[in-house]
PANU-449943 format. One line per field, with one value per atom (N, C-alpha, C): atom name; x, y, z; residue number from 1. Coordinates in steps of 0.001 Angstrom, whole numbers. Layout:
<recs>
atomo <- (CA | ...)
xx <- (X | ...)
yy <- (Y | ...)
zz <- (Z | ...)
num <- (NUM | ...)
</recs>
This chain:
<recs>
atomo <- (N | CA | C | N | CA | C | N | CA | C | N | CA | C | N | CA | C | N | CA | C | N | CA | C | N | CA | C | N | CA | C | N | CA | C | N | CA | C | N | CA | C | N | CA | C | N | CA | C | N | CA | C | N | CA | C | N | CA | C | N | CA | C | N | CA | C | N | CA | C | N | CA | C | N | CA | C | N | CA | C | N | CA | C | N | CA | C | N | CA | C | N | CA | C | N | CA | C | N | CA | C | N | CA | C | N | CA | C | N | CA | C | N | CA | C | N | CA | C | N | CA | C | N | CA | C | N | CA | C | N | CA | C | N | CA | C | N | CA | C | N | CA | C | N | CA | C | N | CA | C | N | CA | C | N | CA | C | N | CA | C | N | CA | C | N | CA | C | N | CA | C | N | CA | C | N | CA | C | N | CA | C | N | CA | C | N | CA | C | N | CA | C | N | CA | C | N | CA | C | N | CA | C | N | CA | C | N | CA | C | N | CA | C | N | CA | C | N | CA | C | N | CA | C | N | CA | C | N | CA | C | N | CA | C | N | CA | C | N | CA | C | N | CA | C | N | CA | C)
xx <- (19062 | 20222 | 21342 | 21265 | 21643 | 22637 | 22035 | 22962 | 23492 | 23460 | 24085 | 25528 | 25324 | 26661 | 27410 | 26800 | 27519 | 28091 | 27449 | 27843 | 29272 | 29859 | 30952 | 31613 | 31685 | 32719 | 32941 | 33476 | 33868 | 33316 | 31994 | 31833 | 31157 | 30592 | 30276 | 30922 | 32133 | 33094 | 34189 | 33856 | 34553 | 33640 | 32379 | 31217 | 31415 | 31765 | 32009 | 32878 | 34070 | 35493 | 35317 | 34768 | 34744 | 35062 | 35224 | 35370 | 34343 | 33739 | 32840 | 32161 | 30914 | 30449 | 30034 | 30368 | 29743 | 28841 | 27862 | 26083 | 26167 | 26249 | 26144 | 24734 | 23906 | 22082 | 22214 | 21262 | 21364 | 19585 | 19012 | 17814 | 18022 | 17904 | 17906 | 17339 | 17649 | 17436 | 17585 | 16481 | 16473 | 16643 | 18332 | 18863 | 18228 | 18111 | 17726 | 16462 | 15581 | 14456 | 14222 | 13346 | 12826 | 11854 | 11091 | 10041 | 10054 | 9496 | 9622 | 9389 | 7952 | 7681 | 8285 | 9531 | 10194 | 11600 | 11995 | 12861 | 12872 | 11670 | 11108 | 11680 | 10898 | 11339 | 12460 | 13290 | 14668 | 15892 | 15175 | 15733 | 15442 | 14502 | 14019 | 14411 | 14738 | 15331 | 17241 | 17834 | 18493 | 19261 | 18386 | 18353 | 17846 | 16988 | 17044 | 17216 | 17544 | 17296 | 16235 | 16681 | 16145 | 16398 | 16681 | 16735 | 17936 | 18487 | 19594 | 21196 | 20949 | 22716 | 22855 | 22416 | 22651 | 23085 | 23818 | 24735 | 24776 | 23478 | 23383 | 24597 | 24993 | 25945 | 27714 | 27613 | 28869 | 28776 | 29615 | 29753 | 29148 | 29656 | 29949 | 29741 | 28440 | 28089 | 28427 | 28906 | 28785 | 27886 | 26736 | 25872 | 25961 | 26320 | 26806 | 25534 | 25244 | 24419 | 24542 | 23381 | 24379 | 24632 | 24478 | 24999 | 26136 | 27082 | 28298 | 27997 | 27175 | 27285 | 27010 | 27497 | 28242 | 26667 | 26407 | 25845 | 26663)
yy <- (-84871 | -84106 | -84262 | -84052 | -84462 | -85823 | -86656 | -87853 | -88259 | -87528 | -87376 | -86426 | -85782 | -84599 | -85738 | -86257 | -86902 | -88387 | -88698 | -89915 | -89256 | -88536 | -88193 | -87040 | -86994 | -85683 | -86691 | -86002 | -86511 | -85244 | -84672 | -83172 | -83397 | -84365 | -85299 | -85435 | -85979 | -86380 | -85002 | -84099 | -82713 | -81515 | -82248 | -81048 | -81365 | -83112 | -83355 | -82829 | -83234 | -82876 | -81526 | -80597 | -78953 | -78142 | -77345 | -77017 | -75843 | -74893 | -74842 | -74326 | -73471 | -73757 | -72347 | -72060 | -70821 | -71234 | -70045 | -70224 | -68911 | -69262 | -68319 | -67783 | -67097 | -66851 | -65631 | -65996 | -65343 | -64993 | -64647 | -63676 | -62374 | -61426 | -60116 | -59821 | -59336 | -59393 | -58052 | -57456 | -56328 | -56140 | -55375 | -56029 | -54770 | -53147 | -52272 | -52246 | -53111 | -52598 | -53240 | -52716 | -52369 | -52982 | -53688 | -54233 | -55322 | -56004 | -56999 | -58416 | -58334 | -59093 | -59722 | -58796 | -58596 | -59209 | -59097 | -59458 | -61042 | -61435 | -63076 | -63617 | -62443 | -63427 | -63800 | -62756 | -63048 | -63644 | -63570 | -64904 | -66520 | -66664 | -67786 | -67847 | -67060 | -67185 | -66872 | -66778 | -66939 | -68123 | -69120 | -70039 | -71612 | -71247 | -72223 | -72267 | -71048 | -70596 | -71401 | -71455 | -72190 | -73546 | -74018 | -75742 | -76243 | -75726 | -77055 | -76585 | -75174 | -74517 | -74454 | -75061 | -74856 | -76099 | -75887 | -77329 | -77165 | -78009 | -77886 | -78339 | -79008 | -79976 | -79520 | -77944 | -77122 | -76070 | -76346 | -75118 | -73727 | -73666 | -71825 | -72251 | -71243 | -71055 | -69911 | -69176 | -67750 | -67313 | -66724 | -66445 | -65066 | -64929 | -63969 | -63707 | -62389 | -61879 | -61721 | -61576 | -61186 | -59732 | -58908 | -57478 | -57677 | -58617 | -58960 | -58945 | -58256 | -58190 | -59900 | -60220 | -60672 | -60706 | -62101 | -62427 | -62734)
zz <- (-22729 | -23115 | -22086 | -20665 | -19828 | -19966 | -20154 | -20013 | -21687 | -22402 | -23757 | -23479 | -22984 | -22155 | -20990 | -20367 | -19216 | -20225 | -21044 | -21674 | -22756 | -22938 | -23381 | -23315 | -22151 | -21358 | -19775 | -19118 | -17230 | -16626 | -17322 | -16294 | -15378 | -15070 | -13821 | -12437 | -12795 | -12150 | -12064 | -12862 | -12547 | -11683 | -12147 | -11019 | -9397 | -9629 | -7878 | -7327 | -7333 | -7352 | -7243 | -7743 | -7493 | -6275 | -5964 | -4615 | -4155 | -5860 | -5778 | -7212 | -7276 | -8462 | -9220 | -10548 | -11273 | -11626 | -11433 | -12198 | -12953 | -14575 | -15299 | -15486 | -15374 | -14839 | -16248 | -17498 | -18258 | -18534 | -16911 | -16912 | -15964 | -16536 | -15900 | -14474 | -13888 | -12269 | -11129 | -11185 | -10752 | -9378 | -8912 | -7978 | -6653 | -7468 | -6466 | -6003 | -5373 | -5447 | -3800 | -3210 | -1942 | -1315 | -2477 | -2183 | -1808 | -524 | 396 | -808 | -1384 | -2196 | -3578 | -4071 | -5018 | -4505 | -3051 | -2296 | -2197 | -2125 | -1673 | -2836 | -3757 | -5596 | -5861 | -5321 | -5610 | -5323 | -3913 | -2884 | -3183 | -4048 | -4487 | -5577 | -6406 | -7596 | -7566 | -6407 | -6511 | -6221 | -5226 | -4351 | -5476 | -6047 | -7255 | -8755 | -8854 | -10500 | -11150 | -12307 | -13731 | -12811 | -11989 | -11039 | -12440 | -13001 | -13885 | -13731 | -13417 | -12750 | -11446 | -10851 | -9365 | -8581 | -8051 | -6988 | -5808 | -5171 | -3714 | -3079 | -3365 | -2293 | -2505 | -2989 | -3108 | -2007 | -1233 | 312 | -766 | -1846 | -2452 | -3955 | -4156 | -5536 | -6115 | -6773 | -7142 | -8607 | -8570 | -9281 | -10322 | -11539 | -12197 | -13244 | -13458 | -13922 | -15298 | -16396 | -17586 | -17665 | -16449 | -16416 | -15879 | -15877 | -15077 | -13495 | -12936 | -11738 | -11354 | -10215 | -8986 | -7745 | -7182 | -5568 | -4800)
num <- (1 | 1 | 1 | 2 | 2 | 2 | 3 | 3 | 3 | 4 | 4 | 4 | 5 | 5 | 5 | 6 | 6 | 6 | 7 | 7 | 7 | 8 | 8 | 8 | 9 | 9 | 9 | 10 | 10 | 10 | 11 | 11 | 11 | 12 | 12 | 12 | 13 | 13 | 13 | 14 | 14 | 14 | 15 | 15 | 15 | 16 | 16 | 16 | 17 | 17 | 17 | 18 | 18 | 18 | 19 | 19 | 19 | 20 | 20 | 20 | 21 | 21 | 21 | 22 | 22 | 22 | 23 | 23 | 23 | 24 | 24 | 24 | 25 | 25 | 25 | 26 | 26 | 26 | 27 | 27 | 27 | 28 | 28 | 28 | 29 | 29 | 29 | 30 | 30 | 30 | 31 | 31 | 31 | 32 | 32 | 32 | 33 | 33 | 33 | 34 | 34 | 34 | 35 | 35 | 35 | 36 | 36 | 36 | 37 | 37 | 37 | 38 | 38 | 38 | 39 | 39 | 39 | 40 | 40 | 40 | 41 | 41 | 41 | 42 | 42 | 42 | 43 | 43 | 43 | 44 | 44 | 44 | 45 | 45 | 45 | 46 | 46 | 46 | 47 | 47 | 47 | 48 | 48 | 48 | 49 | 49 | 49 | 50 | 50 | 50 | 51 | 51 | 51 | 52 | 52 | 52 | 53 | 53 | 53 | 54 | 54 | 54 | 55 | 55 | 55 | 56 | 56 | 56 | 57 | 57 | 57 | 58 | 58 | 58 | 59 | 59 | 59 | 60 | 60 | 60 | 61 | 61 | 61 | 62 | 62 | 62 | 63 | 63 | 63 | 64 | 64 | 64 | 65 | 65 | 65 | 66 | 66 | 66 | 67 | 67 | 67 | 68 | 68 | 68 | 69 | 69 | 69 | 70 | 70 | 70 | 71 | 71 | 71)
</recs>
């Protein structure tokens, strides 16, 4: 699917060029919670998501919730 999208658009060449990147994250994410172990999860899940919205090689990602909230 991937290279069916890159084979007729430039969003390739517009993901580079970026300065940096939105990750629209449309799994729920329970942001109050206390628990060290729940903390790990989320740090890891914020750090790779789903692995297909995320752009290492962008100084600044900003990660939006589908509760609107904001990382």
């Amino acid at each position: 699917m991937r290279g069916v999208y890159y084979r007729y658009t430039n969003f390739d060449q517009s993901a580079d060029e970026a300065a940096f990147f939105l990750a629209l994250d449309d799994e729920e994410r329970d942001l109050d919670s206390d628990v060290n172990e729940d903390l790990s999860y989320l740090s890891k899940t914020f750090l790779t998501g789903n692995c297909y919205n995320r752009w290492f090689d962008k100084s600044f990602t900003l990660i939006v919730l589908p509760n609107s909230s904001n990382i």
